[in-house]
Residue, then its C-alpha position, 0 to 999 in steps of 0.5 A: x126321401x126319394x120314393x125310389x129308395x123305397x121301392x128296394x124295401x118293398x116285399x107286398x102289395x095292397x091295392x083298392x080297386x075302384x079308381x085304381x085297377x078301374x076307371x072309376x066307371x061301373x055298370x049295373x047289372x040287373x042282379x045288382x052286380x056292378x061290372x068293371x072293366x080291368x088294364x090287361x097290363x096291370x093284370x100283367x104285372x100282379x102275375x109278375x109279382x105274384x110269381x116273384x112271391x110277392x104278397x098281395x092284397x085287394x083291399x075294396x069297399x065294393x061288394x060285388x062278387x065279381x071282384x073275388x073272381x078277377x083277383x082270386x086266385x091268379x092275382x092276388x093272396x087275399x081279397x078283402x070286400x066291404x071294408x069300411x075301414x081299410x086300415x084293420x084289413x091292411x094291418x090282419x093282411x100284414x099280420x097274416x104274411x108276416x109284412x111289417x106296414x113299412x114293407x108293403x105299397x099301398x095304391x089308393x085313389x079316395x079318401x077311404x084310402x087316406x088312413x092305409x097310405x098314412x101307415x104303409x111303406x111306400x104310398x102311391x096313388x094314379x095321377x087321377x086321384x083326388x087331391x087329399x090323396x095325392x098330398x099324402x103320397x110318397x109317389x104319384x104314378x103318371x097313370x091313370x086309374x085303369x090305365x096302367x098306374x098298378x103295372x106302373x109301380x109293379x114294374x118299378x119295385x120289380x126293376x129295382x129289385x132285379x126280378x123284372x125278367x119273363x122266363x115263358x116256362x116258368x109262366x107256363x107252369x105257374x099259369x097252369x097251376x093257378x088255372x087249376x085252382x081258379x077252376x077248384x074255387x069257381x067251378x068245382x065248388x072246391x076250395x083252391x090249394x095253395 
């Protein structure tokens, strides 16, 4: 089946981070914390699904608090870290929004990332992942990890699915709503709202 059938069905997303929203590449800070550089774009476009109410899930094995905090709140619904064995984590993540498996993409670069791929909707991967992970791929994205492979899919769901259009107002006012909650969740020591 053409991965582009595929794309009308899709109601969330489930992405890994290292290799896919990144380069791969990770600095070491003294305190420990690993640094990561992100593809504006790529940020872009999880806002544009995000404001279409699309689910969204950063499934990691990274541990590192930063993670939380360039996902949570703007981003993304849920952030899973430290997960050894994703599959559990995608299938709770599924459960909790209501998603069937065959609902949800799926975006990994490594082996960890094989078991989800081989369970969710549509499976896709950057054009520099390994590959084992290509090979159980329904679409293997032209860009790199880091380099735009998550706007790349975005864009392709959203498009066919006739959400693709920017209203500046709209994004105003979604923008400030979640600026509000990023500053109740980091600075406030608040819980954000929903």
């Amino acid at each position: 089946m053409n991965y582009k059938v595929k794309l009308k069905g899709i109601k969330g997303f489930a992405f890994d981070v290292d290799g896919v929203f990144t380069t791969g590449s990770v600095m070491c800070m003294p305190d420990g914390d690993l640094i990561r550089t992100y593809n504006a774009k790529d940020g872009f476009g999880l806002r544009m699904a995000f404001m279409n109410n699309y689910k969204i899930a950063i499934i990691s094995g990274g541990e590192s608090e930063s993670i939380k905090k360039r996902f949570m709140p703007t981003l993304a619904n849920e952030v899973y870290m430290g997960s050894r064995n994703k599959v559990p984590t995608f299938l709770e993540f599924c459960k909790k929004y209501d998603l069937k498996p065959e609902e949800v993409a799926y975006v990994g670069d490594d082996l960890p990332d094989i078991p989800v791929l081989q369970i969710c909707g549509l499976a896709v991967c950057p054009a520099d992942a390994v590959e084992e992970v290509k090979a159980v791929c329904d679409y293997v994205s032209l860009y790199r990890g880091g380099k735009g492979c998550v706007r790349d899919l975005v864009e392709q769901v959203l498009k066919i699915q006739g959400k693709w259009a920017f209203n500046p107002n709209h994004y105003k006012d979604w923008r400030e709503k979640r600026d509000e909650a990023f500053e109740a969740m980091y600075h406030k020591g608040k819980p954000a709202e929903e």
